[in-house]
N, C-alpha and C positions, 0 to 999 in steps of 0.2 A: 638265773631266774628265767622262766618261760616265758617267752616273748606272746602280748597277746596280739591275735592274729585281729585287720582293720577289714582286710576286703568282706566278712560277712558281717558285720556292723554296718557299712558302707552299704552295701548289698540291700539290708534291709532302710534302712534308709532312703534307699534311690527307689524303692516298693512302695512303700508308705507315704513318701511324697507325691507319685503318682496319684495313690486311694487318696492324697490330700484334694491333690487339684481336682479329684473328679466330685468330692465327699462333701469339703468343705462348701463352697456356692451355695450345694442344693442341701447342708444344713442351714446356712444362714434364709434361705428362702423359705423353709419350712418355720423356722423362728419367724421370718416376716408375717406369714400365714397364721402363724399360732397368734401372734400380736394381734392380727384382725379378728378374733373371736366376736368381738362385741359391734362390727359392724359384719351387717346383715347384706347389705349393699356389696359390699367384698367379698364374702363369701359365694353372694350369688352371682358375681362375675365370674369367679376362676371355675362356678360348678357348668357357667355356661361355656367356660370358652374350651371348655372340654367333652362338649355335647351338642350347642348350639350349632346349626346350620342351614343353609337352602331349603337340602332335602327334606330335612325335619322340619322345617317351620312351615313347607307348604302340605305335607303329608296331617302335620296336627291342623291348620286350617282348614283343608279339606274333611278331615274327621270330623272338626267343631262344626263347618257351614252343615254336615249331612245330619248331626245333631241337631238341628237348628239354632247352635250356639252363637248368636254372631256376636257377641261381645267376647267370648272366648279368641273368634277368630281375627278381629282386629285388637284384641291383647297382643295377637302373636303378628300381626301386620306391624304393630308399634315396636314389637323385641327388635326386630329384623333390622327396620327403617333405624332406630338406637344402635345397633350394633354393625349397622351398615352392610348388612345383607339382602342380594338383591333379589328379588322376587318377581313373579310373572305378572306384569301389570292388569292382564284379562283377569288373575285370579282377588288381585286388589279390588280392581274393580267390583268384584262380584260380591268382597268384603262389604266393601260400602252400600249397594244396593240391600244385603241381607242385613244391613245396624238402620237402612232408613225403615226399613218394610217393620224391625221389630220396633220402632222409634214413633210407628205407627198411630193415632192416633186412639183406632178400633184395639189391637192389639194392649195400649196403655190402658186401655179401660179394664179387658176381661183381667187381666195380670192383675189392676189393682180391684177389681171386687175379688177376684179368687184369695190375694192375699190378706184381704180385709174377712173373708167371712173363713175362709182354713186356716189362715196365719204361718204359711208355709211361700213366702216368696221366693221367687226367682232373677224379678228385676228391679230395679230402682221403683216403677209402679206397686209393684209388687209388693216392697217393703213398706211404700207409704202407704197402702192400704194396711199391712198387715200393722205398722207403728199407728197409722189413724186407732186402727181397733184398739192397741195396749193401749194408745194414752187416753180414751174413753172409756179401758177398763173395758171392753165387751170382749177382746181377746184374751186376757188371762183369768175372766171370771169364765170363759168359754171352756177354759183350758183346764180350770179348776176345779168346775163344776164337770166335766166330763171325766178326770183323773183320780178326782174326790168320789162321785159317786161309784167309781171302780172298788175303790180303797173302802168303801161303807162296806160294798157289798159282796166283801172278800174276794175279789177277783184280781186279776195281775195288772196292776197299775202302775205309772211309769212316774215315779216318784220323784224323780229327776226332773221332768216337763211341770207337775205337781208343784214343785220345790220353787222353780224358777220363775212358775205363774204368779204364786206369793208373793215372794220378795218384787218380781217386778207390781205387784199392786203397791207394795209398800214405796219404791222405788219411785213408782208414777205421784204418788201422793205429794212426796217429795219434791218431783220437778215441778208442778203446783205449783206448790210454795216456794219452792228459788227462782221460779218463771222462769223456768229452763234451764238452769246450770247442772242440771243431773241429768239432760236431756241424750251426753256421749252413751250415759251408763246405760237409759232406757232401752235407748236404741240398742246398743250391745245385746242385751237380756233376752228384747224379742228376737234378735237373730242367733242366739246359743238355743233358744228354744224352738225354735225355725230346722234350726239344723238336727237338733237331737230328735226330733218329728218326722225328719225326712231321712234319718240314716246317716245324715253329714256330719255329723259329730266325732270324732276320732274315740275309741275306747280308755284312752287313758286320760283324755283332755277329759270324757266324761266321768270317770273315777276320779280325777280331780277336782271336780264339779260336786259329783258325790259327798265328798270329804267335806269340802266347804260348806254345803247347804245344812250339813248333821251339828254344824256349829252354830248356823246361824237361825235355822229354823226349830222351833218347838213343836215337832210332830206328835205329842200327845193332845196338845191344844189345838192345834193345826185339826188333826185325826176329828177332832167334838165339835169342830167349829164349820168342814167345809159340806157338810152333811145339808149345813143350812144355804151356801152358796144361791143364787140366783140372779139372772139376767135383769128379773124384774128391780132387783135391790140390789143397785153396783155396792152404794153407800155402806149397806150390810157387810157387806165382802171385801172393801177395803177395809175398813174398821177389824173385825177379824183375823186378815191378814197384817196388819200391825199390829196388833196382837199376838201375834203368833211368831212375827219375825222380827229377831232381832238387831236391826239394822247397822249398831253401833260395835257389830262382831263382823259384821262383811266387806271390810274394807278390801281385802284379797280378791271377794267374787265381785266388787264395783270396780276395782283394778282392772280384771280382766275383764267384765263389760264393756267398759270404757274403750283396751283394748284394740276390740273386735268393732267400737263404733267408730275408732279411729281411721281402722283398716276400708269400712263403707264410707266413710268421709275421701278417704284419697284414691279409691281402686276402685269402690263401689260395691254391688251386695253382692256378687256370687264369687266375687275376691274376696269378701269377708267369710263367707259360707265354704271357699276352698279353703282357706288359714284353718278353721274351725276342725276341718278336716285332716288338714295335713297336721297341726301344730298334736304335739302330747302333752303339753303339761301349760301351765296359764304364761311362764317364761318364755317359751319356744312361741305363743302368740303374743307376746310382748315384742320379739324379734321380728315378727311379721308383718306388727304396726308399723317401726321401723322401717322397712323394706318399702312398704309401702307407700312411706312418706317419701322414698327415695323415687321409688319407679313409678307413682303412679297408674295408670291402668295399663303397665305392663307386666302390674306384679300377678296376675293369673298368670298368662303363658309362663313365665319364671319357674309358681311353683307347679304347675303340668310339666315341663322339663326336667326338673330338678328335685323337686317334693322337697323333704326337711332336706338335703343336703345346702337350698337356698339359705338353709336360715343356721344351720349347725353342723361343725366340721366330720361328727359322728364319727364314723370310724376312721376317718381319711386322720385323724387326731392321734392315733397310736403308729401309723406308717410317720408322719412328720417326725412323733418327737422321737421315731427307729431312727433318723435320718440327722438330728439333733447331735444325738448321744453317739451315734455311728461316726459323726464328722468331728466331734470333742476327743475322741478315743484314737480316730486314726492321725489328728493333729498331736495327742500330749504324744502316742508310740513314735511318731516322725521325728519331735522335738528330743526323744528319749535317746530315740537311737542313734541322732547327730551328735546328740551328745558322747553318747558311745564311744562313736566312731573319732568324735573329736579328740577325748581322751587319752583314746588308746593312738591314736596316731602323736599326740604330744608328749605321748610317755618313749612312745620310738624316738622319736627326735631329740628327746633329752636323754635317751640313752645311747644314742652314736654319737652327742657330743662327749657325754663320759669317757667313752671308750677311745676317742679321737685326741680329746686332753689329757689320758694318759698313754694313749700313744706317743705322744710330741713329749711328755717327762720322761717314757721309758729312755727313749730313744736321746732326748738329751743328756741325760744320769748315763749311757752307753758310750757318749764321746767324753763326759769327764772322767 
């Protein structure tokens, strides 16, 4: 019988355990990672500690102070001082001088009348004018009546801003009568329609938005009803838009209101207005909330650093589970081949004892 040969069983073997120890760790770590899917917080560590730094964090503060972002720019003073990255104190400083100047008293004025009479905010002022306006209803009959009479008069009207002025009149009604407990959702509403005004809206977050309003809104009645809109008659126009909207089908679009009012509640507005931006789908800003609640107004510079990778592992998710199945295959082939090798070396060894026991009979039976 042919002897089967150990050293390339062996051989492979002593290969494969190699690919073990280098394979096996970084699939278990890639399984660690895939485990953290649902924290937002984790994800956006390992996306910073592979991008965060000195350089970059004083290159984006210097970008945001030329902006005159100074809230952006002390987001990213807090990333740094969190992650224990040191920074040029002249430039700290100049942080704080540009958040007192906009913290301004003059400043908090123009902010909040511009967001109260456009409805397009930028800062915490900003929002409370522009939320003063929705919860008096002078902002989405504004909105309404300017998007309504488009839509009268066959012109290209943004049905989306339309949609969302609605439901927030219904919406407002609402926090009325719960004396504020619908007041996360309000606040969300004017700032998705804030953003979709201003460009900040993400395309797919807005075809999401789309989707939801075609459920919840009744645009033939809607269409006969905002013709009549006016400033003069809030009354008129909330009545109509309850009418029109169906509020007991919007649990999805108050979801994600709420959301985006979460993300202003812990980050503040132009965290809420970047999520809005970044996030695609009402899930991926349900992860943002999240985030938020973790980092507080650290969570802009985050996502300027990192965009969705802070909130979703996206494609880094098909290399892990490469790294998974790569480190299962090269552990079962090492297990395979030991075994081989062990085998076939136990079958030699049982076969020089054969030959050895009847060597010692031949040789006995030769002296009898």
């Amino acid at each position: 019988m042919r002897r089967p040969a150990i050293g390339p069983a062996v051989l492979v073997a002593a290969v494969l355990a190699a690919a073990a120890i280098y394979a096996v760790p970084r699939g278990l770590e890639a399984r660690a990672i895939l485990a953290s899917e649902d924290d937002p917080a984790r994800i956006a560590g390992r996306a910073l500690d592979e991008k965060f730094n000195a350089a970059l964090a004083e290159q984006e503060i210097n970008g945001a102070l030329a902006d005159k972002d100074a809230d952006l720019a002390k987001s990213f003073v807090d990333l740094a001082a969190d992650r224990h990255v040191a920074l040029d104190p002249a430039l700290t400083e100049t942080v704080k001088v540009a958040v007192a100047q906009e913290a301004s008293a003059s400043h908090a004025m123009q902010s909040f009348a511009y967001g109260l009479v456009e409805g397009e905010p930028n800062d915490l002022a900003g929002l409370a004018g522009t939320t003063l306006g929705d919860l008096i209803v002078f902002g989405d009959i504004r909105d309404a009546v300017r998007e309504g009479g488009r839509l009268a008069a066959g012109e290209k009207a943004d049905t989306l801003v339309l949609g969302l002025a609605c439901v927030g009149l219904a919406v407002t009604a609402g926090t009325y009568v719960t004396l504020g407990a619908d007041a996360p959702a309000r606040l969300g509403l004017s700032l998705a329609k804030a953003a979709r005004k201003t460009g900040r809206l993400s395309a797919d977050l807005a075809a999401s938005l789309g989707r939801m309003l075609r459920g919840v809104v009744d645009w033939d009645k809607l269409k006969g009803a905002v013709a009549g809109f006016s400033l003069a008659e809030p009354a008129l126009a909330v009545r109509a838009a309850r009418e029109a909207v169906k509020l007991e089908r919007a649990g999805g679009l108050v979801h994600l209101a709420r959301d985006v009012g979460r993300v202003e509640a812990k980050a503040g507005t132009r965290a809420a207005l970047d999520g809005l931006q970044v996030a695609q789908s009402p899930r991926e800003m349900s992860r943002i909330a999240k985030l938020a609640e973790t980092e507080g107004g650290k969570t802009r510079a985050i996502l300027k650093v990192a965009g969705r990778a802070a909130i979703v592992l996206t494609g880094a998710a098909l290399d892990l589970g490469v790294w998974i199945v790569g480190a299962l295959l090269t552990l079962l082939g090492f297990v395979s081949a030991l075994k081989s090798a062990t085998e076939r070396a136990t079958w030699r060894v049982l076969q020089w004892r054969k030959r050895r026991r009847l060597r010692r009979f031949a040789a006995l039976t030769g002296r009898g």
